[in-house]
C-alpha positions, 0 to 999 in steps of 0.5 A: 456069475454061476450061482442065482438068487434062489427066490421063491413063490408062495402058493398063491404065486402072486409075491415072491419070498425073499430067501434071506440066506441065499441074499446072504450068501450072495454078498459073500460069494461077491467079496470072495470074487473080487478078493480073487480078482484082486489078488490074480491082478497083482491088486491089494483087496482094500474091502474085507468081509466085515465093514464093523471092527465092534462086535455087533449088539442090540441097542436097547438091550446092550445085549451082544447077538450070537451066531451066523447073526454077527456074520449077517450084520458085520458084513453090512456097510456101518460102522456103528455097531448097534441095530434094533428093530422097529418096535425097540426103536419106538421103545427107545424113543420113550426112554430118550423122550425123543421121536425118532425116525428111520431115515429116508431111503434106509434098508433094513438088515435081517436077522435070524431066530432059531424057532424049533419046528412042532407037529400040527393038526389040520387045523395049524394047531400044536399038537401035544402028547398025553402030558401035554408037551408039544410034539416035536418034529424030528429029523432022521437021527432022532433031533428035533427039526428047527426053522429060522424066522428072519426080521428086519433090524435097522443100523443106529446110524440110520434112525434120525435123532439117535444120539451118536455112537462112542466107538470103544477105545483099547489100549492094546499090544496085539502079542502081549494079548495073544500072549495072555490068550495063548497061556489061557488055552495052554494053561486050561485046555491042554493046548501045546503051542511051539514055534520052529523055523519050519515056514508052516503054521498048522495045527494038530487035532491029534496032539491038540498042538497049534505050529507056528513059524518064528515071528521073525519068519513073518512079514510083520507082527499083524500077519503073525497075530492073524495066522495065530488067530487063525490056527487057535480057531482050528484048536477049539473044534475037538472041544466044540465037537467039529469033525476034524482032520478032512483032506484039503479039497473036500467041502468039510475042510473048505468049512472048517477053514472058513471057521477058522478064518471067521474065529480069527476075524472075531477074536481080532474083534474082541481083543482090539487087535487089526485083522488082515485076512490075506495075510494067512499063507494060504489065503488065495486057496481058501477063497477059491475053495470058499466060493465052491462050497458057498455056491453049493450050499446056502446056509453054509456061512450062516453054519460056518458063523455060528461055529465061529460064535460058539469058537469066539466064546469059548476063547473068550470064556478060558481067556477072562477066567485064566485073567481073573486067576491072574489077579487071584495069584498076584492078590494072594502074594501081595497079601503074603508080601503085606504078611511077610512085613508085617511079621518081620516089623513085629519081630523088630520090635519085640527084639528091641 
Protein backbone atom coordinates (compact mmCIF):
# COMPACT_ATOMS: atom_id res chain seq x y z
CA UNK A 1 0.00 0.00 0.00
CA UNK A 2 1.09 3.70 -0.49
CA UNK A 3 0.57 4.95 2.74
CA UNK A 4 2.80 3.87 6.16
CA UNK A 5 1.93 3.60 9.86
CA UNK A 6 3.33 7.07 10.89
CA UNK A 7 4.79 5.83 14.21
CA UNK A 8 6.78 7.97 16.30
CA UNK A 9 9.64 8.04 18.70
CA UNK A 10 9.86 9.55 22.11
CA UNK A 11 13.05 11.34 23.06
CA UNK A 12 14.54 8.75 24.45
CA UNK A 13 14.01 6.59 21.07
CA UNK A 14 13.91 3.63 23.22
CA UNK A 15 9.81 3.14 22.65
CA UNK A 16 7.73 3.91 20.06
CA UNK A 17 4.46 6.09 20.12
CA UNK A 18 1.40 4.54 18.88
CA UNK A 19 -0.32 7.20 16.63
CA UNK A 20 -3.73 6.19 17.23
CA UNK A 21 -5.12 8.39 14.46
CA UNK A 22 -3.03 7.04 11.73
CA UNK A 23 -4.29 3.07 13.24
CA UNK A 24 -7.63 4.55 12.65
CA UNK A 25 -7.29 5.76 9.53
CA UNK A 26 -5.17 2.80 8.32
CA UNK A 27 -8.62 0.59 8.99
CA UNK A 28 -10.39 2.58 6.91
CA UNK A 29 -8.26 3.20 4.22
CA UNK A 30 -8.25 -1.08 4.08
CA UNK A 31 -12.17 -1.42 3.89
CA UNK A 32 -12.03 1.42 1.12
CA UNK A 33 -9.63 -0.89 -0.98
CA UNK A 34 -11.40 -3.94 -0.80
CA UNK A 35 -14.70 -2.07 -1.21
CA UNK A 36 -13.04 -1.19 -4.61
CA UNK A 37 -11.61 -4.29 -5.18
CA UNK A 38 -14.99 -5.68 -5.00
CA UNK A 39 -16.76 -3.58 -6.93
CA UNK A 40 -13.81 -3.64 -10.04
CA UNK A 41 -14.25 -7.45 -9.94
CA UNK A 42 -18.00 -7.47 -10.23
CA UNK A 43 -18.16 -8.54 -6.38
CA UNK A 44 -20.80 -7.47 -3.54
CA UNK A 45 -18.62 -6.15 -0.70
CA UNK A 46 -20.23 -7.95 2.26
CA UNK A 47 -17.96 -6.16 5.06
CA UNK A 48 -18.98 -2.29 5.57
CA UNK A 49 -17.38 0.17 7.55
CA UNK A 50 -19.34 -0.18 11.03
CA UNK A 51 -19.62 -4.09 12.49
CA UNK A 52 -22.10 -2.45 15.46
CA UNK A 53 -25.72 -1.61 13.91
CA UNK A 54 -26.41 0.42 17.75
CA UNK A 55 -24.96 3.65 18.61
CA UNK A 56 -22.12 2.99 20.76
CA UNK A 57 -22.25 4.04 24.68
CA UNK A 58 -20.56 3.90 27.97
CA UNK A 59 -21.66 0.81 29.83
CA UNK A 60 -21.54 2.44 33.30
CA UNK A 61 -22.84 5.46 32.38
CA UNK A 62 -25.55 4.51 30.06
CA UNK A 63 -24.15 7.86 28.34
CA UNK A 64 -23.86 7.79 24.17
CA UNK A 65 -20.09 8.75 22.94
CA UNK A 66 -19.95 11.66 20.43
CA UNK A 67 -17.76 12.62 17.74
CA UNK A 68 -15.00 10.75 15.68
CA UNK A 69 -15.32 8.29 18.77
CA UNK A 70 -18.80 6.52 17.44
CA UNK A 71 -16.53 6.12 14.05
CA UNK A 72 -13.35 4.55 16.16
CA UNK A 73 -15.69 2.14 18.17
CA UNK A 74 -18.48 1.30 15.34
CA UNK A 75 -15.83 0.12 13.06
CA UNK A 76 -14.18 -2.21 15.64
CA UNK A 77 -15.52 -5.89 15.13
CA UNK A 78 -18.58 -6.34 18.04
CA UNK A 79 -21.69 -6.18 17.98
CA UNK A 80 -22.46 -5.40 21.39
CA UNK A 81 -22.51 -1.72 21.77
CA UNK A 82 -21.07 -0.96 25.23
CA UNK A 83 -17.29 -0.09 26.13
CA UNK A 84 -15.68 0.89 29.45
CA UNK A 85 -12.46 1.37 30.71
CA UNK A 86 -10.40 -0.52 33.00
CA UNK A 87 -11.17 1.25 36.18
CA UNK A 88 -15.15 1.74 35.11
CA UNK A 89 -15.00 -2.21 34.76
CA UNK A 90 -13.68 -2.48 38.47
CA UNK A 91 -16.54 0.16 39.42
CA UNK A 92 -19.25 -2.27 37.77
CA UNK A 93 -17.71 -5.20 39.45
CA UNK A 94 -18.91 -3.65 42.95
CA UNK A 95 -22.03 -2.57 41.59
CA UNK A 96 -22.97 -6.25 39.98
CA UNK A 97 -21.00 -7.86 43.45
CA UNK A 98 -19.44 -9.72 40.68
CA UNK A 99 -15.32 -9.87 39.55
CA UNK A 100 -15.14 -9.40 36.42
CA UNK A 101 -12.20 -10.01 33.80
CA UNK A 102 -10.82 -9.00 30.76
CA UNK A 103 -10.69 -12.11 28.62
CA UNK A 104 -7.83 -13.82 27.57
CA UNK A 105 -6.04 -12.32 24.44
CA UNK A 106 -8.52 -9.34 24.41
CA UNK A 107 -7.71 -5.86 22.65
CA UNK A 108 -8.52 -2.70 23.84
CA UNK A 109 -10.21 -0.01 21.49
CA UNK A 110 -8.92 3.88 21.82
CA UNK A 111 -10.79 6.71 22.21
CA UNK A 112 -10.49 10.18 22.22
CA UNK A 113 -10.71 13.19 24.58
CA UNK A 114 -10.24 16.80 23.39
CA UNK A 115 -8.02 18.50 26.08
CA UNK A 116 -7.22 21.93 25.29
CA UNK A 117 -3.67 23.11 25.18
CA UNK A 118 -2.21 25.80 27.91
CA UNK A 119 0.85 27.89 28.06
CA UNK A 120 3.52 26.53 30.51
CA UNK A 121 6.62 27.60 32.33
CA UNK A 122 9.77 25.66 32.44
CA UNK A 123 8.96 23.98 34.88
CA UNK A 124 5.45 22.27 33.25
CA UNK A 125 3.61 24.62 35.02
CA UNK A 126 0.18 26.41 33.70
CA UNK A 127 0.57 29.67 33.32
CA UNK A 128 -2.08 31.97 34.70
CA UNK A 129 -3.01 35.67 33.76
CA UNK A 130 -2.88 38.61 36.31
CA UNK A 131 -7.01 37.11 37.24
CA UNK A 132 -5.58 34.03 37.63
CA UNK A 133 -7.09 32.26 34.53
CA UNK A 134 -4.92 29.77 32.60
CA UNK A 135 -3.24 31.22 29.41
CA UNK A 136 -4.32 29.31 26.44
CA UNK A 137 -2.50 28.53 23.62
CA UNK A 138 -3.41 29.85 20.34
CA UNK A 139 -3.66 29.24 16.85
CA UNK A 140 -2.94 31.90 14.14
CA UNK A 141 -6.74 32.84 14.04
CA UNK A 142 -6.99 33.72 17.39
CA UNK A 143 -8.35 30.06 18.78
CA UNK A 144 -7.15 28.26 21.41
CA UNK A 145 -4.91 25.42 20.23
CA UNK A 146 -6.40 21.63 21.40
CA UNK A 147 -4.97 18.06 21.97
CA UNK A 148 -6.23 14.84 22.01
CA UNK A 149 -5.58 12.42 24.71
CA UNK A 150 -6.46 8.77 23.62
CA UNK A 151 -7.41 5.83 26.25
CA UNK A 152 -8.15 2.41 25.88
CA UNK A 153 -11.90 1.17 26.18
CA UNK A 154 -12.82 -2.29 26.17
CA UNK A 155 -16.20 -3.96 24.10
CA UNK A 156 -18.44 -5.79 27.03
CA UNK A 157 -18.25 -8.84 25.10
CA UNK A 158 -15.09 -8.98 26.16
CA UNK A 159 -14.91 -8.89 29.93
CA UNK A 160 -15.97 -12.15 31.40
CA UNK A 161 -18.93 -12.47 33.96
CA UNK A 162 -20.64 -9.15 32.23
CA UNK A 163 -24.08 -10.11 31.78
CA UNK A 164 -25.20 -10.08 28.08
CA UNK A 165 -26.24 -7.70 26.13
CA UNK A 166 -30.30 -7.15 25.18
CA UNK A 167 -29.98 -5.90 21.47
CA UNK A 168 -32.75 -3.21 21.00
CA UNK A 169 -35.63 -4.22 19.11
CA UNK A 170 -37.61 -1.48 16.76
CA UNK A 171 -40.60 -1.86 15.14
CA UNK A 172 -40.08 0.24 12.12
CA UNK A 173 -41.27 1.31 8.58
CA UNK A 174 -38.08 2.51 6.98
CA UNK A 175 -40.26 5.61 4.74
CA UNK A 176 -43.14 6.30 7.25
CA UNK A 177 -39.70 7.31 9.58
CA UNK A 178 -38.14 9.05 6.81
CA UNK A 179 -41.47 10.52 6.10
CA UNK A 180 -41.75 11.95 9.67
CA UNK A 181 -37.96 13.14 9.50
CA UNK A 182 -38.26 14.75 6.17
CA UNK A 183 -41.42 16.82 7.62
CA UNK A 184 -39.49 17.68 10.78
CA UNK A 185 -36.70 19.17 8.51
CA UNK A 186 -39.09 20.77 6.17
CA UNK A 187 -41.32 21.86 8.92
CA UNK A 188 -38.22 23.38 11.26
CA UNK A 189 -35.60 24.27 9.09
CA UNK A 190 -37.14 25.53 5.85
CA UNK A 191 -35.91 22.35 3.98
CA UNK A 192 -37.53 21.95 0.37
CA UNK A 193 -37.78 18.52 -0.59
CA UNK A 194 -39.18 17.48 -4.28
CA UNK A 195 -39.06 14.34 -6.00
CA UNK A 196 -39.16 14.38 -10.11
CA UNK A 197 -38.45 11.94 -12.69
CA UNK A 198 -35.00 13.37 -13.20
CA UNK A 199 -32.46 10.08 -12.18
CA UNK A 200 -30.41 12.57 -9.96
CA UNK A 201 -30.36 12.84 -6.07
CA UNK A 202 -28.45 16.28 -5.16
CA UNK A 203 -29.01 18.84 -2.82
CA UNK A 204 -29.01 22.61 -3.14
CA UNK A 205 -27.07 24.72 -0.39
CA UNK A 206 -28.61 27.78 -2.47
CA UNK A 207 -32.20 27.03 -2.09
CA UNK A 208 -31.40 24.87 0.97
CA UNK A 209 -33.44 22.17 -1.28
CA UNK A 210 -32.73 17.97 -0.99
CA UNK A 211 -33.71 16.33 -5.07
CA UNK A 212 -34.74 13.03 -5.24
CA UNK A 213 -35.53 10.63 -8.09
CA UNK A 214 -39.33 9.05 -7.79
CA UNK A 215 -39.17 6.13 -5.50
CA UNK A 216 -40.23 3.97 -8.28
CA UNK A 217 -36.77 4.99 -10.20
CA UNK A 218 -34.93 2.90 -7.18
CA UNK A 219 -33.83 -0.27 -7.06
CA UNK A 220 -35.65 -1.04 -3.79
CA UNK A 221 -37.05 0.98 -0.98
CA UNK A 222 -33.49 0.68 0.99
CA UNK A 223 -31.29 2.34 -1.87
CA UNK A 224 -34.02 5.20 -1.63
CA UNK A 225 -33.79 5.57 2.26
CA UNK A 226 -29.77 5.54 1.94
CA UNK A 227 -29.77 8.05 -0.93
CA UNK A 228 -32.40 10.17 1.29
CA UNK A 229 -30.36 9.72 4.14
CA UNK A 230 -27.39 10.76 2.50
CA UNK A 231 -28.60 14.13 0.82
CA UNK A 232 -30.20 15.13 4.41
CA UNK A 233 -26.62 14.77 5.80
CA UNK A 234 -25.47 17.34 3.02
CA UNK A 235 -28.48 19.72 4.11
CA UNK A 236 -27.56 20.32 7.93
CA UNK A 237 -23.88 21.68 6.62
CA UNK A 238 -25.31 25.84 6.24
CA UNK A 239 -26.58 25.22 9.77
CA UNK A 240 -23.53 23.50 10.98
CA UNK A 241 -21.14 26.19 9.35
CA UNK A 242 -19.69 23.67 6.73
CA UNK A 243 -18.27 25.21 3.43
CA UNK A 244 -20.39 24.06 1.04
CA UNK A 245 -20.58 24.06 -2.56
CA UNK A 246 -16.84 22.68 -3.53
CA UNK A 247 -16.16 21.04 -6.93
CA UNK A 248 -15.98 17.48 -7.41
CA UNK A 249 -12.33 16.42 -7.34
CA UNK A 250 -11.13 18.69 -4.50
CA UNK A 251 -10.12 17.20 -1.17
CA UNK A 252 -13.23 19.63 0.30
CA UNK A 253 -15.89 17.86 -1.64
CA UNK A 254 -14.27 14.29 -0.85
CA UNK A 255 -14.83 15.52 3.03
CA UNK A 256 -18.27 16.63 2.91
CA UNK A 257 -19.20 13.36 0.87
CA UNK A 258 -17.76 11.37 3.46
CA UNK A 259 -19.77 13.57 5.97
CA UNK A 260 -22.52 12.74 4.22
CA UNK A 261 -22.19 9.14 4.10
CA UNK A 262 -21.14 8.88 7.64
CA UNK A 263 -24.68 11.01 8.74
CA UNK A 264 -26.81 8.78 6.48
CA UNK A 265 -24.83 5.60 8.31
CA UNK A 266 -25.71 7.35 11.75
CA UNK A 267 -29.19 8.26 10.97
CA UNK A 268 -29.81 4.72 9.83
CA UNK A 269 -28.38 3.70 13.24
CA UNK A 270 -30.75 5.94 15.01
CA UNK A 271 -33.90 5.39 13.37
CA UNK A 272 -33.39 1.30 12.98
CA UNK A 273 -33.64 1.63 9.46
CA UNK A 274 -30.90 -1.02 7.07
CA UNK A 275 -27.93 0.85 5.48
CA UNK A 276 -26.49 -0.05 2.53
CA UNK A 277 -23.93 2.16 1.67
CA UNK A 278 -23.12 1.02 -2.22
CA UNK A 279 -26.52 1.76 -2.89
CA UNK A 280 -25.59 5.80 -3.39
CA UNK A 281 -25.13 6.00 -7.32
CA UNK A 282 -22.25 7.28 -6.78
CA UNK A 283 -20.57 5.21 -4.42
CA UNK A 284 -17.62 3.73 -6.63
CA UNK A 285 -16.31 7.70 -7.15
CA UNK A 286 -16.84 8.28 -3.46
CA UNK A 287 -14.63 5.47 -2.33
CA UNK A 288 -11.79 6.44 -4.66
CA UNK A 289 -11.75 10.03 -3.76
CA UNK A 290 -12.16 8.91 0.10
CA UNK A 291 -8.85 6.91 -0.10
CA UNK A 292 -6.94 9.90 -1.81
CA UNK A 293 -7.93 12.35 0.98
CA UNK A 294 -7.69 9.58 3.62
CA UNK A 295 -3.96 8.92 2.66
CA UNK A 296 -3.40 12.79 2.54
CA UNK A 297 -4.53 13.59 5.82
CA UNK A 298 -4.80 11.40 8.97
CA UNK A 299 -7.13 13.03 11.07
CA UNK A 300 -9.52 13.39 8.16
CA UNK A 301 -12.41 10.48 9.30
CA UNK A 302 -11.87 11.58 13.09
CA UNK A 303 -13.04 15.27 11.53
CA UNK A 304 -15.43 13.84 9.05
CA UNK A 305 -17.10 11.58 12.23
CA UNK A 306 -17.22 14.17 14.52
CA UNK A 307 -19.20 16.45 11.72
CA UNK A 308 -21.06 13.61 11.10
CA UNK A 309 -22.10 13.35 15.14
CA UNK A 310 -22.77 17.16 15.20
CA UNK A 311 -25.14 16.08 11.85
CA UNK A 312 -26.82 13.21 13.67
CA UNK A 313 -27.93 15.26 16.32
CA UNK A 314 -29.10 18.09 14.79
CA UNK A 315 -31.72 15.65 12.69
CA UNK A 316 -32.41 13.84 15.78
CA UNK A 317 -32.99 16.92 17.84
CA UNK A 318 -35.65 18.65 14.92
CA UNK A 319 -36.93 15.00 14.51
CA UNK A 320 -38.24 14.50 18.35
CA UNK A 321 -39.26 18.07 18.94
CA UNK A 322 -41.37 18.29 15.73
CA UNK A 323 -42.88 14.22 17.16
CA UNK A 324 -43.39 15.89 20.46
CA UNK A 325 -45.32 18.98 18.60
CA UNK A 326 -47.34 16.11 16.96
CA UNK A 327 -48.65 14.47 20.28
CA UNK A 328 -49.12 18.33 21.22
CA UNK A 329 -51.67 18.89 18.29
CA UNK A 330 -53.28 15.52 18.32
CA UNK A 331 -53.74 15.96 22.39
CA UNK A 332 -55.36 19.36 21.81
CA UNK A 333 -57.93 17.98 19.22
CA UNK A 334 -58.83 15.47 21.40
CA UNK A 335 -59.32 17.54 23.81
CA UNK A 336 -61.46 19.91 21.55
CA UNK A 337 -63.29 16.76 20.32
CA UNK A 338 -63.93 15.51 24.28
CA UNK A 339 -65.24 19.46 24.68
CA UNK A 340 -67.17 19.59 21.53
CA UNK A 341 -69.35 16.34 22.99
CA UNK A 342 -69.50 17.47 25.79
CA UNK A 343 -71.02 20.57 25.08
CA UNK A 344 -73.25 18.95 22.41
CA UNK A 345 -74.80 16.13 25.63
CA UNK A 346 -75.23 19.21 27.77
CA UNK A 347 -77.12 20.89 25.08
CA UNK A 348 -79.28 17.86 24.81
CA UNK A 349 -80.26 17.80 27.97
CA UNK A 350 -81.14 21.23 28.52
CA UNK A 351 -83.43 21.16 25.41
CA UNK A 352 -85.35 17.97 26.86
Amino acid sequence: MAYKKNYGKTSNDKTEERDYQQELTNKFIARIEDAILCEENGLKWEKPFFSCEEWPKNALTGEKYHGGNVAALMAEEFSDPRWMTFVQMQEMSRILDTPLHIRKGSRAAFVMKVVPAYQKDSEGNIMKSEQGKALPVLNDDGSQKIGFKWYPVFNCSSIENMPPYIEVTKEVKPLDELELLSKALQERTDLKVEHSGVSRAYYSSSKHLVHMPDPSLFKSTDAYSDTLLHEFGHSTGPALGRKMGNGFGTSEYAKEELIAELTSSFMAIELGIPHNPSSHENHAAYLKSWLGALKDDKTLITKAANQASKATEFQMEHLTAYKMAQELRAEQAQELVQGAIANAKKSVAMSM
